[in-house]
C-alpha positions as CSV (number, residue, x, y, z in Angstrom):
1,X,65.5,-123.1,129.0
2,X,66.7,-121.7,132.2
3,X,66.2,-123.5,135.2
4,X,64.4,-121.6,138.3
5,X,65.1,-124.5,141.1
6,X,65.5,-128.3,141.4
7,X,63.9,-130.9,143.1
8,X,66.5,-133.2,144.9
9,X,66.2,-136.3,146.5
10,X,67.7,-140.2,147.3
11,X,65.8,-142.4,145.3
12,X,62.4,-144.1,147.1
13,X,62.0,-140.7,149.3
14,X,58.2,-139.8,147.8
15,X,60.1,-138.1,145.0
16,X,57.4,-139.2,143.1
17,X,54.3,-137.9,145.1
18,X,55.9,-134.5,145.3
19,X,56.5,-134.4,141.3
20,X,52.9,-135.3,140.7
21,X,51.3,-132.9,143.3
22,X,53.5,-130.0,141.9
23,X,52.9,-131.3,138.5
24,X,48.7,-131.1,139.1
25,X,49.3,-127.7,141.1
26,X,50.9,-125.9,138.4
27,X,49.1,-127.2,135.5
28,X,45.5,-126.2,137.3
29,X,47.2,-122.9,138.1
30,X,48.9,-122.4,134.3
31,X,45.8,-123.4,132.9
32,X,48.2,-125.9,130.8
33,X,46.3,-127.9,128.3
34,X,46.6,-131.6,130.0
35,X,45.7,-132.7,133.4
36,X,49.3,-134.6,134.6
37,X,48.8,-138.2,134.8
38,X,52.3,-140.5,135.5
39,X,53.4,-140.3,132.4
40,X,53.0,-136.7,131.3
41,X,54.1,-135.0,135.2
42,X,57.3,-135.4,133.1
43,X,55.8,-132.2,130.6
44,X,55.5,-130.0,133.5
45,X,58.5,-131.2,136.3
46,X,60.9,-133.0,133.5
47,X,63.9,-134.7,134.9
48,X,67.0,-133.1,134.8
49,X,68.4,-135.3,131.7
50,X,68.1,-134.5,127.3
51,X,65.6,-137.2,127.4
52,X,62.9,-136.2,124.7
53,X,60.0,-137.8,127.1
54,X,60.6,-137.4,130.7
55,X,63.9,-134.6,130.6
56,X,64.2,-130.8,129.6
57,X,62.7,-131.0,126.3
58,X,59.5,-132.2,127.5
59,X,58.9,-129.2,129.5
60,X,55.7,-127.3,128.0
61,X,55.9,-124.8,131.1
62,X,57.3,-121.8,130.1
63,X,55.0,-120.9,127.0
64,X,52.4,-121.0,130.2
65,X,54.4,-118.8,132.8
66,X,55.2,-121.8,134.7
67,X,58.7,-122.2,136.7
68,X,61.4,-125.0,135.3
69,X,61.8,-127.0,138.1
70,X,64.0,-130.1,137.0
71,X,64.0,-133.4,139.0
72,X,67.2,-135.3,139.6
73,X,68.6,-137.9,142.4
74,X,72.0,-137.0,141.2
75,X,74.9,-136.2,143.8
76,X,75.5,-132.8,144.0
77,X,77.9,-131.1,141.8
78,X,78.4,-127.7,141.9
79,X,78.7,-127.4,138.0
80,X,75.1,-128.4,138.1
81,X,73.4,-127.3,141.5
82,X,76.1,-125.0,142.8
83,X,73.9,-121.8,144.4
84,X,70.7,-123.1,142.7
85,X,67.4,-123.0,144.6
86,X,66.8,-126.4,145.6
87,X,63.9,-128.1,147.1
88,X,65.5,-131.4,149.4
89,X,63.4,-134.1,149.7
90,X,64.0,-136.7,152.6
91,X,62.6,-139.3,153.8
92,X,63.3,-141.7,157.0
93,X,66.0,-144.0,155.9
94,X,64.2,-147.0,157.6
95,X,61.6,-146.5,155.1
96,X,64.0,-145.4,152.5
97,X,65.9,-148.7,152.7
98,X,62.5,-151.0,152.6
99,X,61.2,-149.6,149.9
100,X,64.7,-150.0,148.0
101,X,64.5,-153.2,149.2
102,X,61.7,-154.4,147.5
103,X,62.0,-152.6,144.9
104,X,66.1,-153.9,144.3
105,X,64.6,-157.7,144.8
106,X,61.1,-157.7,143.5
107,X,60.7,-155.3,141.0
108,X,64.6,-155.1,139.2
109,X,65.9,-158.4,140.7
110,X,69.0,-157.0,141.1
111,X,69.8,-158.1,144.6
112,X,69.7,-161.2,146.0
113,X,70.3,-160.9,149.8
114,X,68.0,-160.6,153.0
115,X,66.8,-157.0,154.2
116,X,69.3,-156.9,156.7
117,X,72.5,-157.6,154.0
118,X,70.8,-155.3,151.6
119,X,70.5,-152.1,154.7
120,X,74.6,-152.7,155.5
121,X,75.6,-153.0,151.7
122,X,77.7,-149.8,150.6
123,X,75.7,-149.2,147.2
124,X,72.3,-149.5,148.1
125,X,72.1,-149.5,152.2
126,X,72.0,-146.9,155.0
127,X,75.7,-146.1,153.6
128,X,74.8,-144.9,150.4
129,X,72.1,-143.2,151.9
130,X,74.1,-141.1,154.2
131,X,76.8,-140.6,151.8
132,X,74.5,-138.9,149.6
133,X,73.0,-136.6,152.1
134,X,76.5,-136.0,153.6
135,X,77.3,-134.9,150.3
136,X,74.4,-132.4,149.9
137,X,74.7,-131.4,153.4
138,X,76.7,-128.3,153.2
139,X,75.3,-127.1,149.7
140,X,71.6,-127.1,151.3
141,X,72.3,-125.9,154.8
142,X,73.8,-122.6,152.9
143,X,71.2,-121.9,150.4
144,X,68.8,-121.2,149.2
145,X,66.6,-124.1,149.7
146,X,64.2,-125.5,151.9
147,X,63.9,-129.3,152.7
148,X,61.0,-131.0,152.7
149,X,60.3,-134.7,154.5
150,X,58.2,-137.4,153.1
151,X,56.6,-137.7,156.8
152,X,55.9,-134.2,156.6
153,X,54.2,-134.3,153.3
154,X,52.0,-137.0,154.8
155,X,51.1,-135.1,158.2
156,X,50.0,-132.2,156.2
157,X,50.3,-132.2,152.6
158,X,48.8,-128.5,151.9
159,X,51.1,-127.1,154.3
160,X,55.0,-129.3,152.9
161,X,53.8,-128.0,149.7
162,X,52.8,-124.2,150.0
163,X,56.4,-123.8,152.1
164,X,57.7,-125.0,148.5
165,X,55.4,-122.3,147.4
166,X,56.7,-119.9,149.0
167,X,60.1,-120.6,149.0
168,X,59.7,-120.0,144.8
169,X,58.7,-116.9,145.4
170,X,54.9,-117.7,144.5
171,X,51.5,-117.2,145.4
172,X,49.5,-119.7,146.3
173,X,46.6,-120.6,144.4
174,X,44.8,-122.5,147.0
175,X,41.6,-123.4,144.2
176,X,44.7,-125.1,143.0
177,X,46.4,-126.4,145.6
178,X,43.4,-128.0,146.5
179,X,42.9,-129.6,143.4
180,X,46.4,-131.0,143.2
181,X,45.7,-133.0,146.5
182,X,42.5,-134.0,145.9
183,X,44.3,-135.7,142.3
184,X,46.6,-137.1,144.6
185,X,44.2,-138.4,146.8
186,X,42.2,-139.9,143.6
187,X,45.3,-142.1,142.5
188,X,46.3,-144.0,145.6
């Protein structure tokens, strides 16, 4: 299937929390056959990947009118992204680089040093982080896309997400919008 925009972002920027609102969005406003939980957001914003469960051929969207967006932390690459709509996700490195943090020590146990070790090191600290934003810098600032913060998402959620919205090219179904945050709200 053709793909209408991705959804971009560093891993541990709310990637998550955008997927699943998005997800509950446009399966209230599709009238899909499923509510989204965590495990089956994956049906409606699959990552951008031939995995049978949680990439492109999970997608049950377009039988229901519903835009492919796929999901990906990826660098960008123009063979891939390259004059795609794209919806950037950021978040505030500070926070980016905690939740890594715990979730490199506690979670994977893949790093072994204090906080301020893991922040300076090249593959996983504020390095890696600006790297990767350096890298999508030029391709977002010329189009089209529209970038989208993690703190702005929490300030006003309805608002972060019917700029995303918009920037499809859709109307906003705010019986469904509604809904979506309210499932949001229900899961924390």
């Amino acid at each position: 299937p053709g793909i209408d925009a991705f959804l971009i972002s560093y891993p541990k920027s709310g990637r998550t929390w955008l997927r699943y609102l998005l997800s509950c969005y446009f399966a209230h406003a599709g009238k899909v056959d499923f509510e989204p939980d965590l495990r089956s957001t994956f049906r409606v914003l699959p990552n951008f990947d031939q995995d049978e469960e949680r990439g492109l051929p999970a997608f049950v969207g377009k039988r229901e009118g519903l835009p492919l967006i796929a999901v990906s932390h990826r660098p960008f690459d123009p063979r891939f992204f390259g004059g795609r709509p794209l919806i950037f996700q950021v978040r505030d490195p500070r926070d980016v680089c905690v939740s890594a943090y715990f979730h490199e020590t506690r979670h994977k146990q893949r790093f072994n040093g204090d906080i301020s070790a893991f922040i300076e090191d090249e593959q996983r600290g504020i390095p890696a982080i600006i790297a990767y934003h350096n890298g999508w810098a030029a391709p977002v600032a010329k189009g089209p896309s529209v970038v989208v913060s993690y703190e702005e998402m929490s300030d006003d959620t309805a608002s972060a997400v019917t700029r995303i919205l918009e920037f499809l090219g859709l109307d906003v179904d705010q019986a469904a919008l509604a809904s979506a945050i309210k499932r949001r709200a229900s899961t924390r």
